[in-house]
Biopython code that builds the backbone (N, CA, C, O; Angstrom):
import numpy as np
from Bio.PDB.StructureBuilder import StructureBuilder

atoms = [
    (1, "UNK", "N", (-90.795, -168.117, 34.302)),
    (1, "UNK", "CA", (-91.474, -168.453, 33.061)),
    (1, "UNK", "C", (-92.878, -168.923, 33.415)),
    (1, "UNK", "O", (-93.171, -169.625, 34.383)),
    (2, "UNK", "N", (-93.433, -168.596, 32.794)),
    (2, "UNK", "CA", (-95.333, -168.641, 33.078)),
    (2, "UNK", "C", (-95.352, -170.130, 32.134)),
    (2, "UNK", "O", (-94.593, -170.344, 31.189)),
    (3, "UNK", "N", (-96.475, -171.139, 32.676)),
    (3, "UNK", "CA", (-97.188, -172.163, 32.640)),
    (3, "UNK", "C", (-97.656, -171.822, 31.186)),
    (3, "UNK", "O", (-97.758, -173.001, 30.847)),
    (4, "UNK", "N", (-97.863, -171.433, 30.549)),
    (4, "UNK", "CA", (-97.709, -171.594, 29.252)),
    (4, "UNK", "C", (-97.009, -171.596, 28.377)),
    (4, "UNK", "O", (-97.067, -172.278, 27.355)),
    (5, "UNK", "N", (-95.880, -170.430, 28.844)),
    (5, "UNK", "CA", (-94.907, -170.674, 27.661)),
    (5, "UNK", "C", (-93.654, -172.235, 28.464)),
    (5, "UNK", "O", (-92.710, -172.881, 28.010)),
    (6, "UNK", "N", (-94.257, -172.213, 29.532)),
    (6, "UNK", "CA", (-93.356, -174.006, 29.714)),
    (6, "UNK", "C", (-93.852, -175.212, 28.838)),
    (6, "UNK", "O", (-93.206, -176.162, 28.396)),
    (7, "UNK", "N", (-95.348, -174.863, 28.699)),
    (7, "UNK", "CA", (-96.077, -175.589, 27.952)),
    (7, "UNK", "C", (-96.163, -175.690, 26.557)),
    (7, "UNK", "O", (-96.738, -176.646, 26.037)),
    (8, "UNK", "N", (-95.591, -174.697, 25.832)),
    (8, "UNK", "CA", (-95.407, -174.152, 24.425)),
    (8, "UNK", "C", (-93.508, -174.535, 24.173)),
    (8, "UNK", "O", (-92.983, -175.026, 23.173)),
    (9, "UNK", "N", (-92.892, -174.125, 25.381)),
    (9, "UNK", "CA", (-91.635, -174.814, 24.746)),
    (9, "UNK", "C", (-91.480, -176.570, 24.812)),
    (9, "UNK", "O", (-90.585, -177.192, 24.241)),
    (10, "UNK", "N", (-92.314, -177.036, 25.450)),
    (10, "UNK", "CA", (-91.797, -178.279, 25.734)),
    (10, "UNK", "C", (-92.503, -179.267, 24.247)),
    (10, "UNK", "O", (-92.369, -180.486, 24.144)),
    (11, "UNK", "N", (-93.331, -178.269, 23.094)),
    (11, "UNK", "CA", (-93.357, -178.859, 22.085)),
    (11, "UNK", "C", (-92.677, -178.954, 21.236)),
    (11, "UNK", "O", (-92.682, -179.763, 20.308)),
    (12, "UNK", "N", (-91.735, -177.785, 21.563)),
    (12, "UNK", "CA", (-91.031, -177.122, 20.747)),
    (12, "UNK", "C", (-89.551, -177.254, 20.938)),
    (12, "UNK", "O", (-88.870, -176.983, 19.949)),
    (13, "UNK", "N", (-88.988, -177.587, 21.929)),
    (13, "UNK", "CA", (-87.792, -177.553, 22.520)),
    (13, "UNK", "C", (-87.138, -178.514, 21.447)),
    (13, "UNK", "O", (-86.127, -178.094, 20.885)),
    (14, "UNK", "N", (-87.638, -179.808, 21.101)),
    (14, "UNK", "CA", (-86.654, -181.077, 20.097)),
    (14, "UNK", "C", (-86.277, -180.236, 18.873)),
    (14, "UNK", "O", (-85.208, -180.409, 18.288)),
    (15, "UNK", "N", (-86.974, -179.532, 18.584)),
    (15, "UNK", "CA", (-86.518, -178.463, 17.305)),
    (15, "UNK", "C", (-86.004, -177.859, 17.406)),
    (15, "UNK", "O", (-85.314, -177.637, 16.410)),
    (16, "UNK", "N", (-85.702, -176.763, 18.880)),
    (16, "UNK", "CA", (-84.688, -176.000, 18.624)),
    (16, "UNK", "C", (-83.766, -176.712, 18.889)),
    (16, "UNK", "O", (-82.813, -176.300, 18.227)),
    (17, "UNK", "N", (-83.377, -177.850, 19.682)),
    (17, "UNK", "CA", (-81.961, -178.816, 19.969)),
    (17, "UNK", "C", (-81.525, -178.872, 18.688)),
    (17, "UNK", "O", (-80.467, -178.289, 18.450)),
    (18, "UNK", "N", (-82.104, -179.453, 17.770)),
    (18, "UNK", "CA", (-81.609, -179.854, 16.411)),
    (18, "UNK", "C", (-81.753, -178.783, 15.634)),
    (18, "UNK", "O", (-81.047, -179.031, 14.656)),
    (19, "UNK", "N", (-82.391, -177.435, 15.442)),
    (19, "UNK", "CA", (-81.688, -176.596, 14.974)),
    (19, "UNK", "C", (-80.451, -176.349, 15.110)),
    (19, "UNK", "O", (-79.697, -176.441, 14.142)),
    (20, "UNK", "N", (-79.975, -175.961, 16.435)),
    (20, "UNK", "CA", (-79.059, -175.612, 17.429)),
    (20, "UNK", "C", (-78.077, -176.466, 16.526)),
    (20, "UNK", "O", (-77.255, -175.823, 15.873)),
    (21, "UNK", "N", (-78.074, -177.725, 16.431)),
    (21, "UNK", "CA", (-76.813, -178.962, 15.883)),
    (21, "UNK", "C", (-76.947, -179.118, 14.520)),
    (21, "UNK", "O", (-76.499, -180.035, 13.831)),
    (22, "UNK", "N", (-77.784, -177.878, 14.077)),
    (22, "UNK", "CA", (-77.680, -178.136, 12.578)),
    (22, "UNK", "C", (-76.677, -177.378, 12.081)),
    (22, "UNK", "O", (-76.308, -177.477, 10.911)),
    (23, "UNK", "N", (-75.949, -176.232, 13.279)),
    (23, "UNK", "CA", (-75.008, -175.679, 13.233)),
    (23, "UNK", "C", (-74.013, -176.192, 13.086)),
    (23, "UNK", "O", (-73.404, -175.937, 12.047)),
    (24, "UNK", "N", (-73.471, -177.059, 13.986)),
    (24, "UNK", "CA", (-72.369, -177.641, 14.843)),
    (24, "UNK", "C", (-72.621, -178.581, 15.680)),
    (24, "UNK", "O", (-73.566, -178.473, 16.461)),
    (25, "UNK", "N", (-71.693, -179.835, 15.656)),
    (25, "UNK", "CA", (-72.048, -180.749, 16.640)),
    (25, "UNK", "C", (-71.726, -179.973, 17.933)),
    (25, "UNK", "O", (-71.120, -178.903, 17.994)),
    (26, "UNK", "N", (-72.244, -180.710, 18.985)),
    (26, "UNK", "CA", (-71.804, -179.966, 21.095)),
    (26, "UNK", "C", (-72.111, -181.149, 21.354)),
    (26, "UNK", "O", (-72.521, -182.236, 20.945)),
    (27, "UNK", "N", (-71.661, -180.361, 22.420)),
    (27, "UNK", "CA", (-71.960, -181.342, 23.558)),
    (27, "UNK", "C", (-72.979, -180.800, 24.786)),
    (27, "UNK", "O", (-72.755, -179.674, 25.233)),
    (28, "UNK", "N", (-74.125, -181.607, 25.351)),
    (28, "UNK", "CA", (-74.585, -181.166, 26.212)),
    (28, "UNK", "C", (-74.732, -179.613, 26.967)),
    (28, "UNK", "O", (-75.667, -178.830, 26.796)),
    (29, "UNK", "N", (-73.547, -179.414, 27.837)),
    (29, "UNK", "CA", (-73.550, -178.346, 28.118)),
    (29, "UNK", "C", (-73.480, -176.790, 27.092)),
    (29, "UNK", "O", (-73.868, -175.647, 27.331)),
    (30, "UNK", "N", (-72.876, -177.338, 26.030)),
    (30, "UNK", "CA", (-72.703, -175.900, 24.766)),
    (30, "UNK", "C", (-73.991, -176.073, 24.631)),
    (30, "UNK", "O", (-74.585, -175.010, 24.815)),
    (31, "UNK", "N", (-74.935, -177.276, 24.301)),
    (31, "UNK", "CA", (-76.346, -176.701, 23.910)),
    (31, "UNK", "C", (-76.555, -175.907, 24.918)),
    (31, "UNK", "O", (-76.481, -174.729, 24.569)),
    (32, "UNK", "N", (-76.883, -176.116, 26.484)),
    (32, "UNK", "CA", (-77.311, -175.587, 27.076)),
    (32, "UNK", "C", (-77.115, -173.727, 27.254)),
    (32, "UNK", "O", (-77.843, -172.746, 27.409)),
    (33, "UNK", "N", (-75.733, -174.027, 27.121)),
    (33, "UNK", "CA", (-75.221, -172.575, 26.932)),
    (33, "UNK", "C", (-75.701, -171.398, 26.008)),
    (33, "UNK", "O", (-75.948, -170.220, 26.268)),
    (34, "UNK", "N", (-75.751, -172.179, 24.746)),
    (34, "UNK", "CA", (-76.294, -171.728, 23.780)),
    (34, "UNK", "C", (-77.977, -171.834, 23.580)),
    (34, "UNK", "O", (-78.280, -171.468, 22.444)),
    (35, "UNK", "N", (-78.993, -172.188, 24.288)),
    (35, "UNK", "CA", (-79.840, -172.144, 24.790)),
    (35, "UNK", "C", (-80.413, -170.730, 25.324)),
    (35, "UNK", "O", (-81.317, -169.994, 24.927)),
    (36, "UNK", "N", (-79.295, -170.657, 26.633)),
    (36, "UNK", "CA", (-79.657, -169.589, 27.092)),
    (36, "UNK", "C", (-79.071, -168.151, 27.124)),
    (36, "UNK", "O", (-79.233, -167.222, 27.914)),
    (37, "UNK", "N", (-78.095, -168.334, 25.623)),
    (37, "UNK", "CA", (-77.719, -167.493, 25.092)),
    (37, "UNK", "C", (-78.927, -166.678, 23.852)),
    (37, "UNK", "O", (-78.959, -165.476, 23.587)),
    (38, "UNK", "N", (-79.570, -167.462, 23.430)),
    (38, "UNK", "CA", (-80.360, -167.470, 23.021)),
    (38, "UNK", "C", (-81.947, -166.854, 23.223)),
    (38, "UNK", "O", (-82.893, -166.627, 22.469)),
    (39, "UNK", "N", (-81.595, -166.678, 25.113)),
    (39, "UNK", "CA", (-82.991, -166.045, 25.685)),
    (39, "UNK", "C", (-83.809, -167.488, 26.443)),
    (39, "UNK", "O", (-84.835, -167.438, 27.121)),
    (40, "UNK", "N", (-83.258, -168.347, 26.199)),
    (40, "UNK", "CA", (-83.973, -169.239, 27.310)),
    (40, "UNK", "C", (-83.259, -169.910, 28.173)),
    (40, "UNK", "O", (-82.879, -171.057, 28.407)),
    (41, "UNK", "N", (-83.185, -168.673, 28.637)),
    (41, "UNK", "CA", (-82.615, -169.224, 29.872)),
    (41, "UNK", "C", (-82.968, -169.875, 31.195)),
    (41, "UNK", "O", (-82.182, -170.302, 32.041)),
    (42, "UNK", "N", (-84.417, -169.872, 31.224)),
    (42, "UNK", "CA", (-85.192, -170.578, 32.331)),
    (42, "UNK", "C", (-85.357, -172.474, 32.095)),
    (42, "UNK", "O", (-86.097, -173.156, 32.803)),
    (43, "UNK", "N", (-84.587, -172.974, 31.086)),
    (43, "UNK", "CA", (-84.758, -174.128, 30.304)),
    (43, "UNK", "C", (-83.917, -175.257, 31.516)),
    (43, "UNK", "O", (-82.740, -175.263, 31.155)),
    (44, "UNK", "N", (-84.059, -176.110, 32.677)),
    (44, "UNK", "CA", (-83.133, -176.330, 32.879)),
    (44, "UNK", "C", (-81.965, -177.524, 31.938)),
    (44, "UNK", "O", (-82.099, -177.700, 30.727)),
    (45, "UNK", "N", (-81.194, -178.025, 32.526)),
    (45, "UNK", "CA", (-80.100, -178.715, 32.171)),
    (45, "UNK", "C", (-80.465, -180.181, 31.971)),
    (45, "UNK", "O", (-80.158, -180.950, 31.060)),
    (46, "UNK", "N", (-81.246, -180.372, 33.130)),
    (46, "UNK", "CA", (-81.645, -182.110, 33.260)),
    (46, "UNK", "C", (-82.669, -182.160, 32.406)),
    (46, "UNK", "O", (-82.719, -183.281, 31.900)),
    (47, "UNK", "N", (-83.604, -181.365, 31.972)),
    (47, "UNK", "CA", (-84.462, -181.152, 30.628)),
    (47, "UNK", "C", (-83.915, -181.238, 29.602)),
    (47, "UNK", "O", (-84.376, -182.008, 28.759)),
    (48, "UNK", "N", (-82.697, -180.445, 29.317)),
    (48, "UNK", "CA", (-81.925, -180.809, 28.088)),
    (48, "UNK", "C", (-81.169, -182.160, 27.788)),
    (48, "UNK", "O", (-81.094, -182.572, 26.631)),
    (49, "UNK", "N", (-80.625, -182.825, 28.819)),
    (49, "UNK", "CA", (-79.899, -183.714, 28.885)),
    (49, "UNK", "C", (-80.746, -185.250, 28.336)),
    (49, "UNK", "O", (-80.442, -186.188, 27.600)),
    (50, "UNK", "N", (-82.011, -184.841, 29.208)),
    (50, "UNK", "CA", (-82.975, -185.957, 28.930)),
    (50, "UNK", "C", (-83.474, -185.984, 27.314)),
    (50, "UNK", "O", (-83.181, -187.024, 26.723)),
    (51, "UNK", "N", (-84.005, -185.230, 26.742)),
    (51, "UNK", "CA", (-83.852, -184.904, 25.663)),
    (51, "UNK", "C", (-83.261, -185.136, 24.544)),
    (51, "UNK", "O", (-83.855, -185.504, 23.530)),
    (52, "UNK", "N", (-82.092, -184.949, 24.625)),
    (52, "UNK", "CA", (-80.891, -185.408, 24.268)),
    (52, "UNK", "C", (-80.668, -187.325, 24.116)),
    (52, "UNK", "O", (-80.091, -187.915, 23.203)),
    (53, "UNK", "N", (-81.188, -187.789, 25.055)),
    (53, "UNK", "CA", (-81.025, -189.010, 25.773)),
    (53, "UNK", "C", (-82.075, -189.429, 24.511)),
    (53, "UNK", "O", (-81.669, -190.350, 23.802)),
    (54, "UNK", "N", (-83.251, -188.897, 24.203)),
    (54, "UNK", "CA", (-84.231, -189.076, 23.322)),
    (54, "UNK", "C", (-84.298, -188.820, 21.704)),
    (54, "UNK", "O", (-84.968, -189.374, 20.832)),
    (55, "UNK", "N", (-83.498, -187.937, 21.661)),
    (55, "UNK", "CA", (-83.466, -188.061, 19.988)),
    (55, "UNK", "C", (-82.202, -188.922, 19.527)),
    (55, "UNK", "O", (-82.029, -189.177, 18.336)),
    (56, "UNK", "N", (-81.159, -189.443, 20.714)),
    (56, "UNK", "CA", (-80.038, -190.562, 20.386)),
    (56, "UNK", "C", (-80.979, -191.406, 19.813)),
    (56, "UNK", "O", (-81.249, -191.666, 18.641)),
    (57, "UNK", "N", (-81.547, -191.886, 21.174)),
    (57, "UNK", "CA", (-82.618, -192.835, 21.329)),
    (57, "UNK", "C", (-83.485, -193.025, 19.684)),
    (57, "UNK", "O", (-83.499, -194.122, 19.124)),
    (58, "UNK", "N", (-83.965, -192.149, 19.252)),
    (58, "UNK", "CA", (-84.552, -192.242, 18.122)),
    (58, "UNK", "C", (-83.827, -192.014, 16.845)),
    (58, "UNK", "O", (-84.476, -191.981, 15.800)),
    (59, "UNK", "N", (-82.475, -191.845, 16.837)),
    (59, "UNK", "CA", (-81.602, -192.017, 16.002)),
    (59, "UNK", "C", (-81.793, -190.753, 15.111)),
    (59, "UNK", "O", (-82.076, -190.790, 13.913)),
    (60, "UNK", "N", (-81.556, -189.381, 16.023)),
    (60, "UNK", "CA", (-81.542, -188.383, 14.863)),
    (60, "UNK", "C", (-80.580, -187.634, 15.073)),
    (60, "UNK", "O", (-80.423, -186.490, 14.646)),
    (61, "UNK", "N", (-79.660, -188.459, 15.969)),
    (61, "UNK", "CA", (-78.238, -187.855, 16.268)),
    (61, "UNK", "C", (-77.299, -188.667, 16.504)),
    (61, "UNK", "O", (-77.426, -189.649, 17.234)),
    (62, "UNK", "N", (-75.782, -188.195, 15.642)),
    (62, "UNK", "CA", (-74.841, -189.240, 16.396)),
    (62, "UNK", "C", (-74.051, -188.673, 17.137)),
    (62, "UNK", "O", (-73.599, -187.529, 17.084)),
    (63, "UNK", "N", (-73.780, -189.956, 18.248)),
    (63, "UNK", "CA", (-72.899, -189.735, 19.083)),
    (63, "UNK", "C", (-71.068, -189.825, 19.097)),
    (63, "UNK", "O", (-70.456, -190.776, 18.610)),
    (64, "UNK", "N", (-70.483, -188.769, 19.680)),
    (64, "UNK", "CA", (-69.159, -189.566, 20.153)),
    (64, "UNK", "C", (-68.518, -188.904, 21.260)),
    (64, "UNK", "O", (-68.699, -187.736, 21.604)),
    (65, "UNK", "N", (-67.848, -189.646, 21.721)),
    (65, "UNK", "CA", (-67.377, -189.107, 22.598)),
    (65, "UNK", "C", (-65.960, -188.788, 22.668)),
    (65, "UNK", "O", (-65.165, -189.556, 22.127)),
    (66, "UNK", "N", (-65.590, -187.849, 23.211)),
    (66, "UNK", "CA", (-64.696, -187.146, 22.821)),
    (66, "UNK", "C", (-63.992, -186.936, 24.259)),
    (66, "UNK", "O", (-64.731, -186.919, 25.244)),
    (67, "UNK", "N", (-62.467, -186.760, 24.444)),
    (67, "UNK", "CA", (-61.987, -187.084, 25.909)),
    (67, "UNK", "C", (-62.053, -185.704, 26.282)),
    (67, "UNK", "O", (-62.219, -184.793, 25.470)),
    (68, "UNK", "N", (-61.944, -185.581, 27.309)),
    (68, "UNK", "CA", (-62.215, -184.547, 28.190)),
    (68, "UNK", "C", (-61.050, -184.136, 29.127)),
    (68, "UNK", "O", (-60.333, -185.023, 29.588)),
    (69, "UNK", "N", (-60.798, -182.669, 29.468)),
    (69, "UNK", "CA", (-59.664, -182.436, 29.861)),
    (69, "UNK", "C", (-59.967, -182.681, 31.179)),
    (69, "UNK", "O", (-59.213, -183.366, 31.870)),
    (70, "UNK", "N", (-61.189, -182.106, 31.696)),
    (70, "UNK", "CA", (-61.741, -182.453, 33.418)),
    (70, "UNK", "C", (-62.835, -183.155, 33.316)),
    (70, "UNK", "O", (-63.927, -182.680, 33.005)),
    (71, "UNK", "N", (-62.514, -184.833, 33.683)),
    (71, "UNK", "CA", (-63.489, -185.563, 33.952)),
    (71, "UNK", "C", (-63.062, -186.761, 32.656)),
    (71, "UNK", "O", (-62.121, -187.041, 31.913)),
    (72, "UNK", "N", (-64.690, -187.285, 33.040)),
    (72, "UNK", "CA", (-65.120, -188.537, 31.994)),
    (72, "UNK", "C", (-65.192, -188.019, 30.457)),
    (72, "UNK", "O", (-65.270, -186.798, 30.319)),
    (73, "UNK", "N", (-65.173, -188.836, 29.269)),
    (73, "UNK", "CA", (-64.996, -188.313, 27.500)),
    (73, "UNK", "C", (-66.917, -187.386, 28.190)),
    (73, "UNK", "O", (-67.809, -187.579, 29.015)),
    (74, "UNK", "N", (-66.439, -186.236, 26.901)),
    (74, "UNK", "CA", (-68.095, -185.798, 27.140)),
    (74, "UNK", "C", (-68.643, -186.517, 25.191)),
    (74, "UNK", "O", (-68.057, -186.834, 24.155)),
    (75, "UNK", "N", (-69.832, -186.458, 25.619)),
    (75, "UNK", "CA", (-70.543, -186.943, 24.261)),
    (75, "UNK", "C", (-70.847, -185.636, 23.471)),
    (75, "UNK", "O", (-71.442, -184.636, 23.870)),
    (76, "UNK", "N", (-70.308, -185.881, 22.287)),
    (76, "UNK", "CA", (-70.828, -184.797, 21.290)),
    (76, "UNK", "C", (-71.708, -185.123, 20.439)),
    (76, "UNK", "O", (-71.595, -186.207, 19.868)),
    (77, "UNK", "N", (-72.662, -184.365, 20.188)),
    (77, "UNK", "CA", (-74.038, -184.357, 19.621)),
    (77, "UNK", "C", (-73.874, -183.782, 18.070)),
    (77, "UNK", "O", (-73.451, -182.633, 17.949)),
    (78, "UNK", "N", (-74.203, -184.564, 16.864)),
    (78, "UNK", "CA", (-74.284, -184.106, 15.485)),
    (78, "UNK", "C", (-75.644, -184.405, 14.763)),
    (78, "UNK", "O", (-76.321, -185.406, 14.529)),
    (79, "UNK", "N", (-75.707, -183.282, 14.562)),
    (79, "UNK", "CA", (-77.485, -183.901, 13.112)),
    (79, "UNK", "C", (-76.955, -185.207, 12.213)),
    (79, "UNK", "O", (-75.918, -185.325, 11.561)),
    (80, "UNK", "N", (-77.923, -186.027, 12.398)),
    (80, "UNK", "CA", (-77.372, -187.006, 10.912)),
    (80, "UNK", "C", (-78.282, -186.751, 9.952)),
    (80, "UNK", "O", (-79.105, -185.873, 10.212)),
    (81, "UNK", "N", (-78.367, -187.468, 8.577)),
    (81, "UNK", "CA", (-79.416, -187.258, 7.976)),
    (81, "UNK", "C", (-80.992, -187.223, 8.467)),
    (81, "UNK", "O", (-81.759, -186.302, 8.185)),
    (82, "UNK", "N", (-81.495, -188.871, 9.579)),
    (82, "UNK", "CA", (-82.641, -188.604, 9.682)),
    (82, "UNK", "C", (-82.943, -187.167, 10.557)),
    (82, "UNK", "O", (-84.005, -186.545, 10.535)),
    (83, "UNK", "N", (-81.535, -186.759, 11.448)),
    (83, "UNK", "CA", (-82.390, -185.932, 12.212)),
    (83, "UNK", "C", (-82.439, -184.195, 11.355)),
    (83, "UNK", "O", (-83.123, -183.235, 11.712)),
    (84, "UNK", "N", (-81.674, -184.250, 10.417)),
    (84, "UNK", "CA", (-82.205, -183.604, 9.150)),
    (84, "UNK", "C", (-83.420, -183.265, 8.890)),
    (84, "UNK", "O", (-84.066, -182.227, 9.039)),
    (85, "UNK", "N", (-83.727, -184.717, 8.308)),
    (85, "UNK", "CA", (-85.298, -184.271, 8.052)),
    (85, "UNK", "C", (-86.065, -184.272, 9.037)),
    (85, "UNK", "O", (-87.155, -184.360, 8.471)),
    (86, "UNK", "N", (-86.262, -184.239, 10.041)),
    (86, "UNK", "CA", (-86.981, -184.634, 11.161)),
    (86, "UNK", "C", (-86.838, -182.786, 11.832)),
    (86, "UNK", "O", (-87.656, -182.209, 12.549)),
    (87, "UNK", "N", (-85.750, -182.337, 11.377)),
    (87, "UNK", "CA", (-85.633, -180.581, 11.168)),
    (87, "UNK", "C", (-86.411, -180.032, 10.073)),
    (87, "UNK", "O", (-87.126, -179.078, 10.378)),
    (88, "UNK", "N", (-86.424, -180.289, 9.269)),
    (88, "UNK", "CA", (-87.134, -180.180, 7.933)),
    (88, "UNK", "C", (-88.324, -180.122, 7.927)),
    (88, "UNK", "O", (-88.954, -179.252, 7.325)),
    (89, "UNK", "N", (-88.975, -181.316, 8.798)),
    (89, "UNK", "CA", (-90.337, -181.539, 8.746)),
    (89, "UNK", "C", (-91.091, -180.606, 9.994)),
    (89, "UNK", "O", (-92.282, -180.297, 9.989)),
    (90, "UNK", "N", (-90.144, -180.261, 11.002)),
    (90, "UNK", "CA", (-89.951, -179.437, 11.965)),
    (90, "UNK", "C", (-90.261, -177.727, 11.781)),
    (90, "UNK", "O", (-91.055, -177.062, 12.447)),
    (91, "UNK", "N", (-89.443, -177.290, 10.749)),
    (91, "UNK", "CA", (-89.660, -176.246, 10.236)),
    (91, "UNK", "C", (-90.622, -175.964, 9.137)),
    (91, "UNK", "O", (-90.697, -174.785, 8.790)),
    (92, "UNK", "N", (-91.348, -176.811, 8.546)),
    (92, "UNK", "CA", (-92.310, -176.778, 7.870)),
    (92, "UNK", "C", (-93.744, -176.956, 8.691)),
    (92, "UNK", "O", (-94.762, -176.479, 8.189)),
    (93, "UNK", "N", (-93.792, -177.541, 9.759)),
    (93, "UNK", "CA", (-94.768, -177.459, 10.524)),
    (93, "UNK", "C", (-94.988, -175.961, 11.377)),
    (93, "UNK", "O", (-96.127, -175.547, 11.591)),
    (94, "UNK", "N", (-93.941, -175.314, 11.769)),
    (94, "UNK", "CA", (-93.517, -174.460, 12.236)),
    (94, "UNK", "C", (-94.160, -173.174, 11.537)),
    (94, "UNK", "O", (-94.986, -172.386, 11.998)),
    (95, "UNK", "N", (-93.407, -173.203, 10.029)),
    (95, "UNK", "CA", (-94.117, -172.073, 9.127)),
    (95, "UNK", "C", (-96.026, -171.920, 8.961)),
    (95, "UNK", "O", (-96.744, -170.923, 8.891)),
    (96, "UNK", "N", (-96.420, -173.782, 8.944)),
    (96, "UNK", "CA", (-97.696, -173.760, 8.945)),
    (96, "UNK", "C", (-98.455, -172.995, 10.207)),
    (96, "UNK", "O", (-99.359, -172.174, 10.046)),
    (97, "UNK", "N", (-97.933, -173.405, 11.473)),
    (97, "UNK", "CA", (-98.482, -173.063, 12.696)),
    (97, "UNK", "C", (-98.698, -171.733, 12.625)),
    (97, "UNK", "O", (-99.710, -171.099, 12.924)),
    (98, "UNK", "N", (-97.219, -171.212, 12.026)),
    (98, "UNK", "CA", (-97.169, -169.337, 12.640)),
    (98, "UNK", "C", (-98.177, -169.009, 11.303)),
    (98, "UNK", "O", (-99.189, -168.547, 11.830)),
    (99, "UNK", "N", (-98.358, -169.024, 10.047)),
    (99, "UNK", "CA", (-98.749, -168.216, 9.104)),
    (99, "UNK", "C", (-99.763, -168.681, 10.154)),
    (99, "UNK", "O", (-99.655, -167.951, 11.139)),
    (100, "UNK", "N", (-100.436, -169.348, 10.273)),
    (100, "UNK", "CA", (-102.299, -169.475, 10.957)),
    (100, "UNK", "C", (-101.951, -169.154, 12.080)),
    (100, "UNK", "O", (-102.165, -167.942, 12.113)),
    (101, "UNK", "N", (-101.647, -169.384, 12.803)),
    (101, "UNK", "CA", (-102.051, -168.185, 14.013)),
    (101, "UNK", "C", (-101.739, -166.699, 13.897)),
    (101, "UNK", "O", (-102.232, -165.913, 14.705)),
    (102, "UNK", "N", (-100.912, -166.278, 12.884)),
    (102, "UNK", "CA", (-100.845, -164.682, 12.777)),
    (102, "UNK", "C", (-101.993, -164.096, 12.014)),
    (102, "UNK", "O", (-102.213, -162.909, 11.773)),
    (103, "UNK", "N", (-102.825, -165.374, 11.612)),
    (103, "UNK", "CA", (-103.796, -165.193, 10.318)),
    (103, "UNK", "C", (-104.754, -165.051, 11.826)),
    (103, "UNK", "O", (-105.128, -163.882, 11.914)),
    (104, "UNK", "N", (-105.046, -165.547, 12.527)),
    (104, "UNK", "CA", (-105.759, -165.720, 13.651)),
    (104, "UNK", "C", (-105.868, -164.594, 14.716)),
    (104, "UNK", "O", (-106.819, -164.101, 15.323)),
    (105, "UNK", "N", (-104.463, -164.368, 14.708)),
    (105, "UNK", "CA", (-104.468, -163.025, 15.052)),
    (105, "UNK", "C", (-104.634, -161.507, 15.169)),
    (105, "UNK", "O", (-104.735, -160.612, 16.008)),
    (106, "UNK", "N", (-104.594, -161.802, 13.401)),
    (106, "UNK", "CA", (-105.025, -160.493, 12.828)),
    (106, "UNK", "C", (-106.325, -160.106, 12.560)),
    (106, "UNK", "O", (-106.720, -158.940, 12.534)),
    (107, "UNK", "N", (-107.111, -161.289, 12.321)),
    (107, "UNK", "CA", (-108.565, -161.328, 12.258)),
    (107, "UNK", "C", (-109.268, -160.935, 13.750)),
    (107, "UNK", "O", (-110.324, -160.324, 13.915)),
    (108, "UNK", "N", (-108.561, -161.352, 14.551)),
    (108, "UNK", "CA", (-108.753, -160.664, 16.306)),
    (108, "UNK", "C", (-109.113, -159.334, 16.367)),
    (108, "UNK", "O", (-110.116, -158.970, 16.981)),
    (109, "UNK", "N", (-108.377, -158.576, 15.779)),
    (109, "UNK", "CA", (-107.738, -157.157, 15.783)),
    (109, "UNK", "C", (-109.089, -156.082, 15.547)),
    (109, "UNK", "O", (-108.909, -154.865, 15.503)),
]
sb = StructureBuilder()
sb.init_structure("model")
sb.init_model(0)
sb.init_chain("A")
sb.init_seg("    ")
for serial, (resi, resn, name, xyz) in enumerate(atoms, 1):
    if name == "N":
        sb.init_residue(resn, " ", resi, " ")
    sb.init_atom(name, np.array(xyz, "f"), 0.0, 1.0, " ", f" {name:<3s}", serial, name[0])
structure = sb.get_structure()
């Protein structure tokens, strides 16, 4: 992955997490999975995890943990309301960005 688009997902990455759980709560590794099911697959794990660690942290997800057949309970990850809107406000910034830069783009042409 080229130095820019590392640089372009890492603005972008908290939005697709919480897209991703606007599906379905996971856990850690299903995001990841589903990540790079998704085509990004160059994303690593300890990037996601940390991440993760950060929108708890900011309360736009709840946690639980759930027991595990091999190992320690794993934590499962759910949208709550704030991290709702915090998707919301996510995808509305999103629509703004792309209509202007395709507007930007086309004027290139």
């Amino acid at each position: 992955m080229g130095k820019q688009m590392t640089e372009m997902l890492k603005g972008t990455l908290e939005g697709i997490v919480l897209a991703i759980l606007s599906g379905r709560p996971a856990y850690g590794y299903e995001i990841t999975a589903s990540l790079r099911d998704k085509g990004f697959a160059d994303i690593a794990e300890g990037t996601v995890y940390a991440l993760l660690i950060r929108i708890e942290k900011r309360g736009l997800v709840d946690v639980e943990k759930v027991p595990s057949e091999k190992g320690p309970p794993r934590k499962v990850y759910s949208l709550n309301g704030q991290g709702r809107d915090h998707l919301d406000e996510f995808w509305g910034t999103w629509s703004f960005l792309t209509q202007r830069l395709e507007q930007l783009h086309d004027e290139g042409r």
